[in-house]
N, CA and C of each residue as an Amber inpcrd file, in Angstrom:
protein
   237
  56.3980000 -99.7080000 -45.5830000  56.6940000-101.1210000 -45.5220000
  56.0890000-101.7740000 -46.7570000  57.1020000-102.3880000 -47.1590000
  56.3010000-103.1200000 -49.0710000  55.4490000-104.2530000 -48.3580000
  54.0290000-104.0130000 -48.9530000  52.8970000-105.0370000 -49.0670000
  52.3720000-104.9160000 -47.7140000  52.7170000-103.6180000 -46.6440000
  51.9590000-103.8170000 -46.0880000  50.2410000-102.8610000 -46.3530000
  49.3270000-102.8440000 -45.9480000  48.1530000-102.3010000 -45.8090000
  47.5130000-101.6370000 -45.2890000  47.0370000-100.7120000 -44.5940000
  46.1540000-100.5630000 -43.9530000  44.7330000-100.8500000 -43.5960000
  44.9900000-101.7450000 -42.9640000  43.1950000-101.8180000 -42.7190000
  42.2000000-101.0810000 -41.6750000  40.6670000-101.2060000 -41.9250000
  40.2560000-100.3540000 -41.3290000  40.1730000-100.3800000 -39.5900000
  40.6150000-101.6730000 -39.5010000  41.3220000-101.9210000 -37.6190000
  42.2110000-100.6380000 -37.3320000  42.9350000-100.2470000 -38.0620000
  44.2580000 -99.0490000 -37.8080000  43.7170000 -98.0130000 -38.0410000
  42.8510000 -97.4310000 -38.9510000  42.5470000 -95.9170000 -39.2930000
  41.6210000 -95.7500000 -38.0500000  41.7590000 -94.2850000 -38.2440000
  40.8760000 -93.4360000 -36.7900000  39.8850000 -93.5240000 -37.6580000
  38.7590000 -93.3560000 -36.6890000  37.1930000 -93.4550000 -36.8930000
  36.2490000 -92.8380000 -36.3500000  36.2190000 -91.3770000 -36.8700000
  35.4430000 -89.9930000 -36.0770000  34.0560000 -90.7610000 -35.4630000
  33.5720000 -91.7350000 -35.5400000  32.2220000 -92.0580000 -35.1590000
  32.4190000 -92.6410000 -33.9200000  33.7720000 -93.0570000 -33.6910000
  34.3370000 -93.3910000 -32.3240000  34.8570000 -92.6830000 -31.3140000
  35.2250000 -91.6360000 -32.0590000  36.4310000 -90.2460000 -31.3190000
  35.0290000 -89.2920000 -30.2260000  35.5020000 -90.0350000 -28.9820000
  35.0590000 -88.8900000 -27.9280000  35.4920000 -87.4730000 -28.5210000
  35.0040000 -86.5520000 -28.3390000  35.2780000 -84.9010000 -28.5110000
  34.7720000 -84.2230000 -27.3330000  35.6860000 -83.1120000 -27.3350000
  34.6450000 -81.8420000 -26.2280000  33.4520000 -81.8720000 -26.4830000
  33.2450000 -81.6490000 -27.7190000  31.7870000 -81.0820000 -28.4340000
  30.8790000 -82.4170000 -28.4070000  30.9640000 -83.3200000 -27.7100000
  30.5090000 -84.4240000 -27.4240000  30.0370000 -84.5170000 -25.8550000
  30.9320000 -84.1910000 -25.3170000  30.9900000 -84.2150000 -23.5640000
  30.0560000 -83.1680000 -23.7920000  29.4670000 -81.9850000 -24.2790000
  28.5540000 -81.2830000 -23.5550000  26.5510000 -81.9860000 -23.7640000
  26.8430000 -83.0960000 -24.8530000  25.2480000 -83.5170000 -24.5530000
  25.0690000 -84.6960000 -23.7650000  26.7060000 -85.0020000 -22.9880000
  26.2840000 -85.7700000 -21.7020000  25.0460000 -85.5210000 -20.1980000
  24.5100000 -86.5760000 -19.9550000  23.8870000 -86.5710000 -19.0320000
  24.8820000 -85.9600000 -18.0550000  24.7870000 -85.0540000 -16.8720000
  26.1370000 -84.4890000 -16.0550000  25.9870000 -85.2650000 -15.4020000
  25.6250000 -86.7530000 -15.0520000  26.3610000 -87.9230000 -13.7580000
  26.7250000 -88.7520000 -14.7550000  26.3920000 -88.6410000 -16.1950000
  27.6200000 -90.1580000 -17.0890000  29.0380000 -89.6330000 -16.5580000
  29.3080000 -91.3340000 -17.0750000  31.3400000 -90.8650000 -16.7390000
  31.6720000 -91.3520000 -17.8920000  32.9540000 -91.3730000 -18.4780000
  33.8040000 -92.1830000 -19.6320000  34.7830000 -92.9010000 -18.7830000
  34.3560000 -94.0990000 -18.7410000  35.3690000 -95.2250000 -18.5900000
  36.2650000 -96.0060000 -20.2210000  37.2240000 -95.9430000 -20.2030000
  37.9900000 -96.5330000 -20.9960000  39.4150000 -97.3600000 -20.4970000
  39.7520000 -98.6490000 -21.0130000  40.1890000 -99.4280000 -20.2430000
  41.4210000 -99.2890000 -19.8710000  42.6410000 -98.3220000 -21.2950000
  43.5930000 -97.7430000 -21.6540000  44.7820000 -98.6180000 -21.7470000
  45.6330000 -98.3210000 -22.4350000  46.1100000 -97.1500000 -22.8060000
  45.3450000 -96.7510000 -23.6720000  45.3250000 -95.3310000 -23.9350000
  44.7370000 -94.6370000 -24.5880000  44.5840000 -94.4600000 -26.3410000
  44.2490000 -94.1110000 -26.7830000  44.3270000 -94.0850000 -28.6380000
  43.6490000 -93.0150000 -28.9180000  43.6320000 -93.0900000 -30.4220000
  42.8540000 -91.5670000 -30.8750000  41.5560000 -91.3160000 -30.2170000
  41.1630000 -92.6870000 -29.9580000  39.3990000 -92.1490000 -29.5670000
  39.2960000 -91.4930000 -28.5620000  40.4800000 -91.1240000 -27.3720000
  40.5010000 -90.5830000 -26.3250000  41.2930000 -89.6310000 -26.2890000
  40.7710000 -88.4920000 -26.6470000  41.9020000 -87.1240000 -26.7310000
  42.2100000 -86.4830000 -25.0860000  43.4730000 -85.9870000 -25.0080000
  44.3520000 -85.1710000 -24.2490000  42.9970000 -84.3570000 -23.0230000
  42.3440000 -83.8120000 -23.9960000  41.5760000 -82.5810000 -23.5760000
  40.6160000 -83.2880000 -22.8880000  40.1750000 -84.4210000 -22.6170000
  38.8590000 -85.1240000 -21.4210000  39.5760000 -85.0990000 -20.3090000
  40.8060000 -85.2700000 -20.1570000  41.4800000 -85.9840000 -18.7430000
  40.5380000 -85.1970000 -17.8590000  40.7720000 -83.5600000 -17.7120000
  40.2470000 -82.8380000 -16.3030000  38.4630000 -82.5420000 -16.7390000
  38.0640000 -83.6350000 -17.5100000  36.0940000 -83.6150000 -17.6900000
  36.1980000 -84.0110000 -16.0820000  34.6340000 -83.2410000 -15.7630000
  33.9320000 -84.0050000 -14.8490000  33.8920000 -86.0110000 -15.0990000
  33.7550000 -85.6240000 -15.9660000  32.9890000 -87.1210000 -16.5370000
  34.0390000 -88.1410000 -16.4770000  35.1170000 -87.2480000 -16.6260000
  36.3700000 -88.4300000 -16.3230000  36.2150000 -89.8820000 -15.4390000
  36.3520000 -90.9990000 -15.9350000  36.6440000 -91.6650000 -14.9320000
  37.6070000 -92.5880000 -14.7860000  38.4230000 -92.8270000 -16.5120000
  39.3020000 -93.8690000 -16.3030000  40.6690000 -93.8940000 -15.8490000
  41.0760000 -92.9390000 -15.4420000  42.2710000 -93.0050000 -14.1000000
  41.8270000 -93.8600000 -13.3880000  40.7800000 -93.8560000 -11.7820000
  40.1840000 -94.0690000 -11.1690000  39.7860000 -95.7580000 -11.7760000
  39.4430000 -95.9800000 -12.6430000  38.8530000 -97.0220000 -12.8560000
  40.5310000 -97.9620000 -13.1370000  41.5840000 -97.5730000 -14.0800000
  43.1340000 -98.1440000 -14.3000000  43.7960000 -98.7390000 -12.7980000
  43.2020000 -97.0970000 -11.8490000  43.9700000 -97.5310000 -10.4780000
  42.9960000 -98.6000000  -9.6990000  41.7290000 -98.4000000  -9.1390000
  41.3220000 -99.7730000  -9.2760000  41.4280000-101.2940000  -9.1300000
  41.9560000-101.1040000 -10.7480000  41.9750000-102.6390000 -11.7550000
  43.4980000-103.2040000 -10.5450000  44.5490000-102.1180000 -10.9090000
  45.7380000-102.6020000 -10.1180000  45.3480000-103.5450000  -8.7300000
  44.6600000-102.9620000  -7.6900000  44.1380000-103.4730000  -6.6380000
  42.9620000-104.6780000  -6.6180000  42.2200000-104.7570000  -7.9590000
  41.9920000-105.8640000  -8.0120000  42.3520000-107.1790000  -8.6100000
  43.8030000-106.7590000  -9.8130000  44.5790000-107.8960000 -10.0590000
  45.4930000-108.4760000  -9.2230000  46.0220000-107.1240000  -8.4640000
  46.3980000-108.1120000  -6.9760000  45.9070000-108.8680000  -6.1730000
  44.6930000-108.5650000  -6.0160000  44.4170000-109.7500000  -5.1180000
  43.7780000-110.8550000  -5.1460000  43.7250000-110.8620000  -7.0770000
  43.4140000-112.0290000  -7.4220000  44.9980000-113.1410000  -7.6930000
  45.9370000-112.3820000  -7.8930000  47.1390000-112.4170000  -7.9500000
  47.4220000-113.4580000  -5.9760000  47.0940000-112.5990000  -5.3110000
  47.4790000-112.7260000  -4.0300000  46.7460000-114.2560000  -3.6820000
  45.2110000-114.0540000  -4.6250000  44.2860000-115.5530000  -3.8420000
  44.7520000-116.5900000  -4.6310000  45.4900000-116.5200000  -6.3150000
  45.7800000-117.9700000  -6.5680000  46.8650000-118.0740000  -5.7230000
  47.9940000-117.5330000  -5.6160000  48.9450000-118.1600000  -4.6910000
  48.8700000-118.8460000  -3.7060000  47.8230000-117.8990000  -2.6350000
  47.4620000-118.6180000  -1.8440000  47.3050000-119.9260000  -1.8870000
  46.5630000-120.1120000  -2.9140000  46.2380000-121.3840000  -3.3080000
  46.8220000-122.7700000  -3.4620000  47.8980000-122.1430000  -4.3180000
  48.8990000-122.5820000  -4.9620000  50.2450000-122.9910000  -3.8240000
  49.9080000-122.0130000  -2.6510000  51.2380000-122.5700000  -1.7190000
  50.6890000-123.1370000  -0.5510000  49.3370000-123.6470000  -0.5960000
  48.4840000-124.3660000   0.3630000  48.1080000-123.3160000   1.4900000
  47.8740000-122.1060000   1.2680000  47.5090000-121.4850000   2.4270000
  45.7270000-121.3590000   2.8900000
């Protein structure tokens, strides 16, 4: 693309990039929460870590934007 740039917002940044070789000087009860979708800093190969947790944390979020979802209405339709 003419004139566009890269800045360092877009490039990957190994000082950020979870790795295997990272997950083993975890404490074994940390977890990795990340908010997702996912990006380079979160490779393929964590999903089945122990440490995993942000499935769990995505599914969650769903159940609690609903029912914040659910209480303005409420609100909103005088209930």
């Amino acid at each position: 693309m003419a004139g566009y740039r890269e800045t360092a917002d877009h490039l990957p940044n190994s000082n950020l990039m979870l790795t295997p070789d990272l997950l083993s000087h975890l404490h074994p009860r940390a977890i990795i929460m990340h908010p997702l979708p996912r990006g380079y800093e979160l490779p393929y190969e964590l999903d089945n870590s122990v440490h995993c947790a942000y499935f769990s944390q995505a599914e969650n979020g769903v159940f609690v934007r609903m029912a914040i979802l659910q209480g303005y209405f409420n609100v909103i339709g005088g209930r």
